[in-house]
C-alpha angles and dihedrals in degrees: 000000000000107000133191110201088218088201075073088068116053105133138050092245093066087065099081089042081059099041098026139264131211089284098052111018097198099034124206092317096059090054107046091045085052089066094058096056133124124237087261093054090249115134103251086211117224123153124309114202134212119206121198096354092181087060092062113092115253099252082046080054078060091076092056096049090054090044100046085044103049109002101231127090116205113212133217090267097052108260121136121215123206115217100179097117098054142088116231125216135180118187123186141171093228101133099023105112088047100048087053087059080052097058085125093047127098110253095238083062092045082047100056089043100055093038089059088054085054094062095047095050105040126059103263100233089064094051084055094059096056107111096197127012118203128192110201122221125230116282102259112216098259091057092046087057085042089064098036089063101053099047087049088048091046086048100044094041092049088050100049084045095051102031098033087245143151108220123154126160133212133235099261075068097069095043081060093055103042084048089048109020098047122086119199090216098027096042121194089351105093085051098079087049093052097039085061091049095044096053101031089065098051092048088048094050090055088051096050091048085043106245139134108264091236138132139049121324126223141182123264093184091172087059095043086227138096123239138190111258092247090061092046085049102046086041088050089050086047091048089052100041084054096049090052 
């Protein structure tokens, strides 16, 4: 999947960063779309994905039309890629604050409400080119630990890889990072961010005692922080030395 964060291209002047300019002739999408060809130069086609389409600005919602019309986008130089073989998605937040007030309310009737926003916010010819218009539900709880899982996986497995290391992590873990890490408007997004924060600064307290960042890592909500379990556990015997 070949994605284009749209916050990226606010203004005018990013269009030519996207189609090219004197500097770089076929701009960023030239590039990117060079990586996907074929031995024979020919686009193998896949899915190219929009974020946060209402964010673009309205002569960068030019593009889309050419390419949802025709299915080619000529760039400054000159080339002409053809599109034909993708998918093509476009994802925004437009809606997102009101179908929280609707939280009550049925989701054919959320639905009906941010779809009509859409309309409000988007050109209509564009609108009218969509071929299929989704409203997403709210991330139930079992999908938000669902998530959580796999960003911590992906993070753990790239640091024991990288450092040489053993970290795993228990299920209080995830709890922290769905509390900290999931937004009611933003969804799943901010997780990515905590879990790095969460586990960066364990890892960074080991190293300045240190000490290998290994072990099994556990929730000190009080503290807002993760820890390793030898340093729960040392902080748990303290507590009750103290309390004798």
């Amino acid at each position: 999947m070949i994605r284009f964060d749209m916050s990226e291209y606010q203004n005018r002047e990013q269009l030519e960063v996207l189609l090219g300019d004197k500097n770089y002739p076929q701009g960023q999408i030239g590039r990117i779309f060079d990586l996907n060809r074929n031995n024979h130069g020919e686009l193998q086609g896949g899915t190219i994905h929009f974020d946060e389409i209402e964010k673009a600005h309205l002569d960068i919602m030019l593009i889309l039309l050419q390419i949802l019309d025709d299915g080619r986008l000529t760039l400054r130089d000159g080339t002409l890629l053809d599109l034909s073989k993708f998918y093509i998605v476009m994802t925004s937040n437009i809606g997102a604050t009101e179908a929280m007030e609707m939280r009550k309310s049925t989701p054919e009737s959320i639905a009906r409400v941010v779809l009509s926003l859409v309309k409000e916010k988007l050109r209509p010819e564009l609108v009218n080119r969509i071929t299929e218009q989704v409203v997403f539900n709210r991330l139930d709880y079992s999908v938000q630990i669902e998530i959580a899982k796999l960003l911590l996986d992906r993070k753990i497995e790239r640091l024991n890889t990288h450092l040489n290391t053993d970290i795993r992590y228990s299920d209080c873990v995830i709890e922290q990072v769905i509390i900290e890490g999931f937004d009611t408007r933003f969804g799943a997004r901010p997780m990515r961010r905590c879990i790095e924060r969460l586990v960066g600064d364990a890892i960074a307290t080991k190293l300045m005692n240190d000490e290998p960042p290994s072990g099994l890592l556990r929730s000190n909500r009080p503290m807002g922080m993760l820890e390793f379990e030898q340093e729960t556990l040392a902080r748990e015997v303290e507590a009750s030395t103290i309390e004798k």
